[in-house]
ROFIPA-761544 format. One record per residue (C-alpha): x, y, z; residue number from 0. Coordinates in Angstrom, 1 decimal, decimal comma. Layout:
BEGIN
      c1      c2      c3  resi
       X       Y       Z   NUM
...
end
This chain:
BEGIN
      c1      c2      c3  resi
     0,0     0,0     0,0     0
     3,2     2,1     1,1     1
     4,7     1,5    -2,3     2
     1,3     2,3    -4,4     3
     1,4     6,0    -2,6     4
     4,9     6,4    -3,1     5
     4,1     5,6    -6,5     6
     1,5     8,0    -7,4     7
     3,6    11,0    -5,3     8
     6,5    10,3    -7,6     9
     4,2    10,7   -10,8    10
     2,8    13,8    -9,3    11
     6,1    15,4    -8,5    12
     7,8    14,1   -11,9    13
     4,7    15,9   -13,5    14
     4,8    19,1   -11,8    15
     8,6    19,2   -12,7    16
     7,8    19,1   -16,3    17
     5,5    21,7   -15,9    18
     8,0    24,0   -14,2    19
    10,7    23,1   -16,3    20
     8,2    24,0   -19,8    21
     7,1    27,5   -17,9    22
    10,9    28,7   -17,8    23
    12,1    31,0   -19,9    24
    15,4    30,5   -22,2    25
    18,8    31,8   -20,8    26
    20,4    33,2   -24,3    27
    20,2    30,0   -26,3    28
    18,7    31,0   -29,6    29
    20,8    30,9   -32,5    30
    22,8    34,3   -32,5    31
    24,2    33,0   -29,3    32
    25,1    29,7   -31,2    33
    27,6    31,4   -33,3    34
    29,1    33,7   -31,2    35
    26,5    36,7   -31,3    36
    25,9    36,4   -27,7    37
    26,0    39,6   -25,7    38
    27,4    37,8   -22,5    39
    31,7    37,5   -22,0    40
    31,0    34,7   -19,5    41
    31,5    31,1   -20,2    42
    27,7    30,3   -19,4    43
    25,9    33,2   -20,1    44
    24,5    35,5   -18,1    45
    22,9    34,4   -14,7    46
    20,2    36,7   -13,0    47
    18,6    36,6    -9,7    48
    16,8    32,8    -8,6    49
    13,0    32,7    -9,5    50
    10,6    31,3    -8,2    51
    10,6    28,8   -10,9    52
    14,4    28,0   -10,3    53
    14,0    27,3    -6,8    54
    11,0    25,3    -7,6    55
    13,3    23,2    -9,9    56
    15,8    22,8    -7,7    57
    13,2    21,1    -5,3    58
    11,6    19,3    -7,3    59
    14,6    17,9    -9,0    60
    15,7    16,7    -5,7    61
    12,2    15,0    -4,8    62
    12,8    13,2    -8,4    63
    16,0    11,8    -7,5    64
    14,7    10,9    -3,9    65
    12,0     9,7    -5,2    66
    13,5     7,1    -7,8    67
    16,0     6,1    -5,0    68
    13,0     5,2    -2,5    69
    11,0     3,8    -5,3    70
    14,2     1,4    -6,5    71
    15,0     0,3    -2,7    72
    11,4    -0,4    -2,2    73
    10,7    -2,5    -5,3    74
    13,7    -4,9    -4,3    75
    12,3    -6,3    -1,2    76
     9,9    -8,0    -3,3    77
     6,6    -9,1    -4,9    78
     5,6    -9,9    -1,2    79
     6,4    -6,8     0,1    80
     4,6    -4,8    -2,0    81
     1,3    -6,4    -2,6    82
    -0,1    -6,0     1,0    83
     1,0    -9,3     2,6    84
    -0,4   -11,6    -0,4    85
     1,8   -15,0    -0,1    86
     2,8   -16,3    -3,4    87
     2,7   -20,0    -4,4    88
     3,8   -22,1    -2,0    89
     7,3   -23,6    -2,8    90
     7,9   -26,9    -4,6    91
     9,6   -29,6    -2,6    92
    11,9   -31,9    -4,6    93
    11,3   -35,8    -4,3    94
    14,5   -37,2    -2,1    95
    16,0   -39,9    -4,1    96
end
C-alpha cells in the first residue's frame, strides 16, 4: 500500500517538474548565441537573480532523485512486500532420491 502512494507522489512530482521546467524561460540559447553573437563574455551566459521557478526546480529535481532512490529500494524487497502481505505460491519440494 506504502509503495502504491509512493508511486502515485513520484508521478505527481515528476509531473509538476515538467511543468516547471516548460514554464521557464530560455537563458540566451537561440541561434545568434550559437555562433558567437551572444552579448554575454561569461563562459555560461548571463545568470540573474533565482526565481521562483528556479528554486522550484531545484526542489523538485531533488524529490525526483529521492524519489526514484526510495522507489528502486522499495521495489527490491519483493513481490511480497509490495502487494499487501499476499503469499505467493507455496514452494515446490523436490522428491528425495
Amino acid at each position: 500500500m506504502l509503495y502504491y502512494l509512493g508511486t502515485v507522489l513520484y508521478v505527481l512530482v515528476c509531473l509538476l517538474l515538467l511543468l516547471v521546467v516548460l514554464l521557464q524561460q530560455g537563458k540566451g540559447g537561440d541561434m545568434a548565441s550559437a555562433f558567437g553573437g551572444g552579448g554575454s563574455q561569461t563562459a555560461f551566459g548571463a545568470r540573474g537573480g533565482a526565481t521562483v521557478l528556479t528554486k522550484a526546480t531545484t526542489v523538485l529535481g531533488v524529490l525526483f532523485m529521492i524519489g526514484a532512490i526510495v522507489l528502486g529500494v522499495m521495489g527490491q524487497r519483493g513481490p511480497s512486500s509490495l502487494m499487501g502481505g499476499v503469499k505467493g505460491p507455496a514452494p515446490v519440494e523436490q522428491p528425495k532420491k
